[in-house]
matplotlib code that plots the C-alpha trace (Angstrom):
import matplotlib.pyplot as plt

x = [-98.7, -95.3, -93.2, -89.9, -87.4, -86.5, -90.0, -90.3, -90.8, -93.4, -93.1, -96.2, -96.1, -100.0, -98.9, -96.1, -95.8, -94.9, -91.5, -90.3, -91.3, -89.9, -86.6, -86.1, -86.1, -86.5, -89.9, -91.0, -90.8, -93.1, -95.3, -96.2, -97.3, -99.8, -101.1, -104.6, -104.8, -104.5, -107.4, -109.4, -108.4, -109.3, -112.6, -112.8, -111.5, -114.3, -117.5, -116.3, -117.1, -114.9, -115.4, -113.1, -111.5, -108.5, -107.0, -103.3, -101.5, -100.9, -98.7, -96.9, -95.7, -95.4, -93.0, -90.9, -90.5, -88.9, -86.7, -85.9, -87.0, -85.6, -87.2, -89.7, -93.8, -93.1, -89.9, -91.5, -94.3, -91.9, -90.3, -93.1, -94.2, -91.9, -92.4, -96.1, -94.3, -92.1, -94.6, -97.5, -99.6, -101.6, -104.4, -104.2, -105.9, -103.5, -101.6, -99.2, -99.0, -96.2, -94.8, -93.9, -92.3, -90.3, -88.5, -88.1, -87.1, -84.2, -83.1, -82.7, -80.5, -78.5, -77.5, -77.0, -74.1, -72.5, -71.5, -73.5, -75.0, -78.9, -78.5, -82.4, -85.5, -88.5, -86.8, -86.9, -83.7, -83.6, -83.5, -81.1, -78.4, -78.7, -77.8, -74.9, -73.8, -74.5, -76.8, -78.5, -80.5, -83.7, -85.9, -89.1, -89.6, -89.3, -86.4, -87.1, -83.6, -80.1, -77.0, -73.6, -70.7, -68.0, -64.9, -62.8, -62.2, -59.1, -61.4, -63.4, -67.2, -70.0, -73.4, -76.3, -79.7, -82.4, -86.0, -87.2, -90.4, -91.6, -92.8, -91.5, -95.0, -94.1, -96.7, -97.5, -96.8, -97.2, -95.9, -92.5, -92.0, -92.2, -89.3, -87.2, -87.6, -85.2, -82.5, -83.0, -82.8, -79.5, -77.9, -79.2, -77.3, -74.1, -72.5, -75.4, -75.2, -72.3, -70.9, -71.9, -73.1, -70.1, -67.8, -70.2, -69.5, -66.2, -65.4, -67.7, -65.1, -68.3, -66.3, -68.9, -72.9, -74.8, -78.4, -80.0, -83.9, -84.3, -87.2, -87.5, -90.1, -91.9, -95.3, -95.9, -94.4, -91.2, -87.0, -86.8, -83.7, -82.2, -84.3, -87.4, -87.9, -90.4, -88.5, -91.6, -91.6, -87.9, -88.0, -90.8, -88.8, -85.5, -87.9, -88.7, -85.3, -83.8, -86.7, -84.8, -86.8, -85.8, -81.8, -80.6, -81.5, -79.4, -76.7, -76.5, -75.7, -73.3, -71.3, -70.9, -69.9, -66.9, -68.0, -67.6, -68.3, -66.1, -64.1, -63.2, -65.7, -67.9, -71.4, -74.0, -77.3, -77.1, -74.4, -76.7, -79.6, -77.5, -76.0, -79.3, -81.3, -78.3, -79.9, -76.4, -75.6, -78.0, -76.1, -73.9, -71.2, -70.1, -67.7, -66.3, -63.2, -60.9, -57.5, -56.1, -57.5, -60.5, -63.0, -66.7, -68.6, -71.5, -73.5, -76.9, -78.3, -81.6, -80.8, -83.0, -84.0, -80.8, -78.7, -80.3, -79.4, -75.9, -75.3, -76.4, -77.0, -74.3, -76.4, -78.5, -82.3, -82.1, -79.2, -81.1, -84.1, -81.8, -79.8, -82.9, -85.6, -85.2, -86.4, -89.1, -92.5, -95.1, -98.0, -98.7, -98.8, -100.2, -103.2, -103.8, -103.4, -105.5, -108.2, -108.4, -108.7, -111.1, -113.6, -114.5, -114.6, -117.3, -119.2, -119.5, -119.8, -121.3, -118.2, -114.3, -112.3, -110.7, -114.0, -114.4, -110.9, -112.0, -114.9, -113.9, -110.7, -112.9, -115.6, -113.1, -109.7, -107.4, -104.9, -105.7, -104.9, -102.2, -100.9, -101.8, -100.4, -97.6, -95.7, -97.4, -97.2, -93.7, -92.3, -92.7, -91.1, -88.1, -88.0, -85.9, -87.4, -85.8, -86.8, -90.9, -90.6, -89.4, -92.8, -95.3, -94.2, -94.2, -98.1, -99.0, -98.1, -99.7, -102.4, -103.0, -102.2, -104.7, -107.1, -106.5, -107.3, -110.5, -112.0, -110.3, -112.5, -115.9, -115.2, -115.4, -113.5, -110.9, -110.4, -108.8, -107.0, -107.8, -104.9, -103.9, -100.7, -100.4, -97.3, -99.4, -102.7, -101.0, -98.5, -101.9, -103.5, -100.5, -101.7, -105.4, -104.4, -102.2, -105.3, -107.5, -105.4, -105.3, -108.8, -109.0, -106.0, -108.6, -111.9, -111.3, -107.9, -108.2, -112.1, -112.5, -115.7, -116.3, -112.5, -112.5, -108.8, -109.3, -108.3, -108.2, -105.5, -104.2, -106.7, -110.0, -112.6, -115.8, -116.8, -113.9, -112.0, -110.2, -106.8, -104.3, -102.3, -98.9]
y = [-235.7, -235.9, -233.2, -232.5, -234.4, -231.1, -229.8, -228.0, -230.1, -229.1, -229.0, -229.1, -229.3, -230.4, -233.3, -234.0, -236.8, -234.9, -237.0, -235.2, -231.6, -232.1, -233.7, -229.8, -226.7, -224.5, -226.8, -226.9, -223.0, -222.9, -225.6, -224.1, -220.8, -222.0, -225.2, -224.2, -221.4, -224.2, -225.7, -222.5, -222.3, -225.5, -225.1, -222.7, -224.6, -227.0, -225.3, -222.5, -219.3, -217.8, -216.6, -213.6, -210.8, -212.3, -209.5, -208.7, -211.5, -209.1, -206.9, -210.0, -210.6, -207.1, -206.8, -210.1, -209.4, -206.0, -208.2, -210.4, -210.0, -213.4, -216.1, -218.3, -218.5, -221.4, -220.2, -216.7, -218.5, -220.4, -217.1, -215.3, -217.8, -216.7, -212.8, -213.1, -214.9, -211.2, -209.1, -209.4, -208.2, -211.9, -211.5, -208.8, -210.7, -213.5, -210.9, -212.6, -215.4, -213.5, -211.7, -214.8, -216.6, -213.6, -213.6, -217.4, -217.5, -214.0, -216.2, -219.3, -217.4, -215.9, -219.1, -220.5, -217.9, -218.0, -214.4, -213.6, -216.0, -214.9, -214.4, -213.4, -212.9, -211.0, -211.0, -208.7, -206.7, -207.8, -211.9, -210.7, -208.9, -211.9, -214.5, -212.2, -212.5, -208.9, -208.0, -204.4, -204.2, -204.4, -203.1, -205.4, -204.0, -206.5, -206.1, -208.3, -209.3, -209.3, -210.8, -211.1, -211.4, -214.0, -212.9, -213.3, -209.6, -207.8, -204.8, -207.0, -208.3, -206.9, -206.9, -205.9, -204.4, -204.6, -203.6, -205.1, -203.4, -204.5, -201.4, -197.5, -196.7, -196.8, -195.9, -192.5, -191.4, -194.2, -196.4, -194.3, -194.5, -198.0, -198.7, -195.9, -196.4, -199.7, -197.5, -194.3, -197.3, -198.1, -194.9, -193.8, -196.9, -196.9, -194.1, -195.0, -196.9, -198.0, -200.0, -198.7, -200.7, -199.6, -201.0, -204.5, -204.3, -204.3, -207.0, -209.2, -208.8, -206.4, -203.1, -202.6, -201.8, -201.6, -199.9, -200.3, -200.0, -202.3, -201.5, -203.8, -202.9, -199.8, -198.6, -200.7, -203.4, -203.1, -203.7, -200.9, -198.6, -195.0, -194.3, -195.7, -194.7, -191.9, -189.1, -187.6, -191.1, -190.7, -187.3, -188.7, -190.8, -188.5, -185.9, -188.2, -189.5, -186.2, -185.4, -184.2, -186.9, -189.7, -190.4, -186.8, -186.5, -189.5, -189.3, -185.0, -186.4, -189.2, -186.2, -184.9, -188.2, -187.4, -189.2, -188.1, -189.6, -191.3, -189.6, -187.3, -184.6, -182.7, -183.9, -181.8, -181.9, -180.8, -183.1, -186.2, -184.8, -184.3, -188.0, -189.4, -188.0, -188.8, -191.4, -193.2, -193.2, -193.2, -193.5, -191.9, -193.1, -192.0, -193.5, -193.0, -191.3, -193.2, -191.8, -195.8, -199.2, -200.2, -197.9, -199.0, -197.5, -197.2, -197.3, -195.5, -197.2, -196.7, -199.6, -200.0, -204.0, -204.9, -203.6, -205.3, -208.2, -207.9, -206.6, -209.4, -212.3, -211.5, -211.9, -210.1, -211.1, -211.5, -214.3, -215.6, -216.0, -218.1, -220.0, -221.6, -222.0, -225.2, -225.7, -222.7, -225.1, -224.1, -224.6, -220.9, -219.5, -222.6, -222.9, -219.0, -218.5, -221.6, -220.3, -216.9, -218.7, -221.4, -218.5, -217.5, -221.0, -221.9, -218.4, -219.4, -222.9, -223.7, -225.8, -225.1, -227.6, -229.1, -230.2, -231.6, -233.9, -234.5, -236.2, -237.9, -239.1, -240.2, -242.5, -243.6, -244.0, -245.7, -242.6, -241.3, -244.5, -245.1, -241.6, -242.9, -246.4, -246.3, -242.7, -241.2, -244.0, -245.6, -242.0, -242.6, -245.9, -245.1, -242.5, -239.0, -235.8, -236.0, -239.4, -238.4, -235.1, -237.4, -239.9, -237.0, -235.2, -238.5, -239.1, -235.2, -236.0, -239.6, -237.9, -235.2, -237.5, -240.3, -237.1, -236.0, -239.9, -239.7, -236.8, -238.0, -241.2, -239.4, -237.0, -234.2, -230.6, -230.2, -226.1, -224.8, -221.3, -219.1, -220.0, -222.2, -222.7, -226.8, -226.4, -224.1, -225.9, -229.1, -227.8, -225.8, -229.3, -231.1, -228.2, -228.7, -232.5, -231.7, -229.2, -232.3, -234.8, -232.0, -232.3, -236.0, -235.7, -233.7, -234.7, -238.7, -239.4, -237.4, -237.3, -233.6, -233.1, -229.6, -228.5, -227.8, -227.5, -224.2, -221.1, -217.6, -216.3, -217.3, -217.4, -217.5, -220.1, -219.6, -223.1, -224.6, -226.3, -229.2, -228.2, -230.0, -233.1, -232.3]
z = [-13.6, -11.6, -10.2, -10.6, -8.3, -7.2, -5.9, -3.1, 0.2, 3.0, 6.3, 7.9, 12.0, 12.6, 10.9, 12.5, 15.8, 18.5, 18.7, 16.2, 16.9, 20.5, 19.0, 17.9, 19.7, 16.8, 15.3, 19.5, 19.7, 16.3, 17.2, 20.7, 19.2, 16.3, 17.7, 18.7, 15.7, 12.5, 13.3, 13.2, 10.4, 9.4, 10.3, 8.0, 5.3, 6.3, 6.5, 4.5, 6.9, 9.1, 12.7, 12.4, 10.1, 8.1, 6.4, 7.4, 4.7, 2.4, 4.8, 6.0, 1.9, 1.4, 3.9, 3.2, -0.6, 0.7, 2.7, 0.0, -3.8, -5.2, -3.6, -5.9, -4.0, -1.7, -0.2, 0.4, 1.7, 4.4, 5.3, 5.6, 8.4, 10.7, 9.6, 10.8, 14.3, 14.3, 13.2, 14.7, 11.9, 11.0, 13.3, 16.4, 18.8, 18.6, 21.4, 23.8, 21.8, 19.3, 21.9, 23.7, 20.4, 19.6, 22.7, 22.6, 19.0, 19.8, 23.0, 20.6, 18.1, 20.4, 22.5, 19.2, 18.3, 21.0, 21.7, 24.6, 27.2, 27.9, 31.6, 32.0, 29.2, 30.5, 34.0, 37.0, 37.1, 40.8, 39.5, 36.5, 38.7, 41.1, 38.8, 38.2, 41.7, 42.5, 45.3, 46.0, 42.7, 44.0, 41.5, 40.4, 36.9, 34.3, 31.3, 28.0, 27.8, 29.8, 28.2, 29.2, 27.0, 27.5, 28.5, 26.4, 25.4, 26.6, 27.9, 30.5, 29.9, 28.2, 30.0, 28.2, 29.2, 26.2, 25.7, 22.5, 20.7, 17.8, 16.2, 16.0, 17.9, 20.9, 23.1, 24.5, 28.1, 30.3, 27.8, 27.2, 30.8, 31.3, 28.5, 30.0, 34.0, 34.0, 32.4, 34.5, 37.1, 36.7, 35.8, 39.8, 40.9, 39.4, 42.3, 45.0, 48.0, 50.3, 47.6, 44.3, 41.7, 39.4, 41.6, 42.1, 38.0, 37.6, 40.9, 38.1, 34.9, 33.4, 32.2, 29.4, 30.0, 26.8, 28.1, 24.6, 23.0, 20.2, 17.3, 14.9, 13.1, 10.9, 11.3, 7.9, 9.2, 7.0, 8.8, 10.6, 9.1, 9.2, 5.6, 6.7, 10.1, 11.5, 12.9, 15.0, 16.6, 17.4, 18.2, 21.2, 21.9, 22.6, 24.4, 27.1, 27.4, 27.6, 30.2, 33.6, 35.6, 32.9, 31.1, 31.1, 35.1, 35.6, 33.6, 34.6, 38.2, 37.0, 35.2, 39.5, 40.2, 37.5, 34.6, 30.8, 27.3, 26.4, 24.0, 27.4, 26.7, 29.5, 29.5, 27.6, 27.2, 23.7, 22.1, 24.2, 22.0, 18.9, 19.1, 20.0, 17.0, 14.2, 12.3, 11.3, 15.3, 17.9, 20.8, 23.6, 25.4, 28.9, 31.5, 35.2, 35.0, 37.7, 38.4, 39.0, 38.2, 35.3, 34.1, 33.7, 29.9, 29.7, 26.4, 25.9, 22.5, 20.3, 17.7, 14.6, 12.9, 11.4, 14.2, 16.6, 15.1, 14.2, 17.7, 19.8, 17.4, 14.7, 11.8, 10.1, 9.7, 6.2, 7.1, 10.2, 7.9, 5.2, 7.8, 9.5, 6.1, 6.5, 9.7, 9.2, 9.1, 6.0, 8.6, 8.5, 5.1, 3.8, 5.8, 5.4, 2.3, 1.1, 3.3, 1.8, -1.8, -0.6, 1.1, -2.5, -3.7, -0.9, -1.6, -5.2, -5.2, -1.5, -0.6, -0.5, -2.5, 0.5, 1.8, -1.7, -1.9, 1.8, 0.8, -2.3, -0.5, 2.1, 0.1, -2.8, -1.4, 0.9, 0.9, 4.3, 6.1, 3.9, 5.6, 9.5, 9.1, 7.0, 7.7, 10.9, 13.1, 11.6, 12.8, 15.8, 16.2, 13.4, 10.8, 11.2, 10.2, 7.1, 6.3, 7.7, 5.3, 2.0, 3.0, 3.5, 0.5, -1.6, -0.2, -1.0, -4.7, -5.0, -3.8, -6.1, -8.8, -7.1, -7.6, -11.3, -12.0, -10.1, -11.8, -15.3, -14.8, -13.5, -16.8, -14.7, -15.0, -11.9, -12.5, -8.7, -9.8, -12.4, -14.1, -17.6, -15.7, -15.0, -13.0, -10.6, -10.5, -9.9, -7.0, -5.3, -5.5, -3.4, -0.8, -1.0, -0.1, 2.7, 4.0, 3.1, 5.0, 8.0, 7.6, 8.4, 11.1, 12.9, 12.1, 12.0, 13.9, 16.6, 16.6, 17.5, 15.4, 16.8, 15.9, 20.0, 19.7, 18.0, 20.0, 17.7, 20.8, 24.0, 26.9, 25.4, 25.7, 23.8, 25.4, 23.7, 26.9, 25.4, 23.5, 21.9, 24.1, 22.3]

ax = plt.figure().add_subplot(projection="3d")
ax.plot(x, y, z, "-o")
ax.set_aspect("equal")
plt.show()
């Protein structure tokens, strides 16, 4: 059986030589975040077991089909790989892992759009401030981004302070304080010290401050909106920020320093509260009130998923998500969601189906070395991605043909799903040979027997020292 010329290409990173992931940021930034989790989960697909609880996929599709509802199995598959990277809902003790790839991935997207310039990620406000120029900031506590715009707007530069968390549960106490001490920190600063940090602003071109929380994400893991959000959460939230020893302290002793919102109103405690807690709004707006010369404004935001976004990437994630599918490696959802499958193969028949194709492949084919000799090593002397992703997806389909002939001439039934559906069976054989091949990459190539290179998250050893060279 063949394809259609059309058929849906993988992209699968463990199979990649490492001159082409590093010939691309956005395949570098994936690759450095799952390379020691595949081949756990290739061991898995091996010996059929697992070592840990696998049971957050369905959350991960759940929320991308709410995201978007027309993409055929593969594509949502693709997309979904980079949900789990946002997310964090795959496997929780993958932990600083995700954290670190979100930042990376946001810094990525903005660079690429060119609207702001990422002065700082997960920086000290003392480092950010000072690769501003501006001295006197001397706090230690880390911000997850600061951006600066260009300056090409009439009213001066834009700099932006953001705390990025990735669910409406936000913590409790300790937690709360932590996202809310950098902006109380500023707010003190703008009127304090010989020269205040207002005036340290504006010298720089920086008229604008944007002091703004970002939360991406609902409690189930859904685009965080003004429909689907908890308003108990928000309403935490507010109370801390309108706390006398938090915002509302701060910007109450701006107000004696002359400053107003910006639409020339008194400050008040109510209307901060009232703005705050509008869920088609969510921010105030206050700024000095100079008699002569520029004004600095100062924005207070509480920005929900999609706003996020548009504010400091200019897209929306639904458009990010499009823009870069091509570049989104199948690594992920492939070797997951075989897995999950496979498990009840092995329980009922003692042995996943990769580890079956592993085998045969092994005793009755030339099709793995084909792969090494002809494709993986010419990559890295000539081909482009491109050119390596035609090859390997040419070899996945002589393979699962190579293995329809095989089990044709032994007369033997090859039933994978529980399905009639040939276009299915045959396009969830192409994976099993890609998990097969993976198989071999590891077990033969590369000669780690043990799967050594597998780490379930960041920082743990369980004896298993040696990771992966690339």
């Amino acid at each position: 059986m063949s394809s259609e010329s059309n058929a849906y290409k993988y992209l699968i990173l463990y199979l990649l030589p490492e001159k082409l992931i590093r010939q691309n940021k956005m395949l570098l930034l994936q690759w450095e975040n799952i390379k020691t989790l595949i081949p756990c989960l290739l061991e898995s697909l091996y010996k059929g077991d697992v070592e840990v609880k696998l049971s957050e996929l369905d959350k991960v599709f759940t929320g991308i089909i709410k995201l978007r509802e027309r993409l055929d199995r593969n594509v949502l598959g693709k997309v979904a790989s980079l949900w789990y990277y946002l997310t964090r809902v795959f496997h929780q003790s993958i932990g600083p892992r995700v954290g670190n790839f979100v930042e990376e991935l946001i810094s990525y997207w903005i660079e690429q759009k060119g609207n702001y310039k990422v002065v700082g990620r997960n920086v000290t406000l003392k480092e950010a401030f000072e690769k501003l120029g501006i001295r006197g900031v001397e706090s230690g506590s880390k911000i997850d981004f600061v951006l600066e715009s260009d300056s090409k707007s009439t009213s001066g530069k834009r700099l932006a302070l953001i705390e990025v968390r990735m669910s409406e549960h936000t913590g409790g106490r300790t937690a709360q304080q932590s996202l809310l001490d950098k902006i109380d920190y500023i707010l003190n600063l703008l009127e304090e010290q010989k020269i205040p940090l207002r005036e340290k602003l504006l010298n720089k071109g920086i008229q604008e401050v944007d002091l703004s929380i970002a939360i991406l994400f609902s409690e189930h893991h859904e685009l965080l909106n003004e429909k689907n959000f908890n308003k108990g959460r928000l309403d935490s939230l507010i109370n801390y920020i309108m706390d006398k020893r938090h915002v509302w302290g701060a910007v109450k002793g701006l107000s004696d320093h002359g400053y107003k919102f910006c639409d020339g109103s008194p400050i008040a405690a109510e209307k901060i509260r009232r703005e705050l807690s509008n869920p088609k709004s969510r921010k105030i707006c206050i700024q000095d009130s100079q008699d002569s010369g520029a004004s600095l404004r100062v924005q207070l935001k509480i920005l929900f998923g999609d706003e996020f976004f548009e504010e400091y990437v200019g897209s929306s994630l639904n458009k990010l998500l499009t823009d870069y599918a091509s570049l989104i490696a199948d690594d992920v959802w492939l070797f997951y969601t075989v897995t999950i499958n496979e498990l009840k193969v092995a329980a009922e028949l003692g042995q996943t189906h990769v580890r079956r194709i592993y085998e045969d492949l092994l005793k009755n084919s030339k099709m793995f070395e084909r792969f090494i000799d002809e494709i993986y090593k010419n990559a890295n002397l000539s081909l482009s991605l491109d050119n390596y992703v035609d090859s390997f997806n040419q070899w996945v389909e002589e393979c699962a043909n190579s293995i329809i002939r095989t089990y044709k001439e032994r007369n033997e039934e090859l039933r994978l799903l529980e399905t009639n559906d040939v276009v299915a069976g045959f396009e969830y054989l192409k994976q099993l040979c890609i998990c097969a091949l993976a198989e071999y990459f590891t077990l033969n190539y590369k000669g780690d027997h043990e799967f050594k290179t597998c780490l379930w998250k960041v920082g743990e050893d369980k004896g298993r020292k040696r990771r992966s060279s690339l």
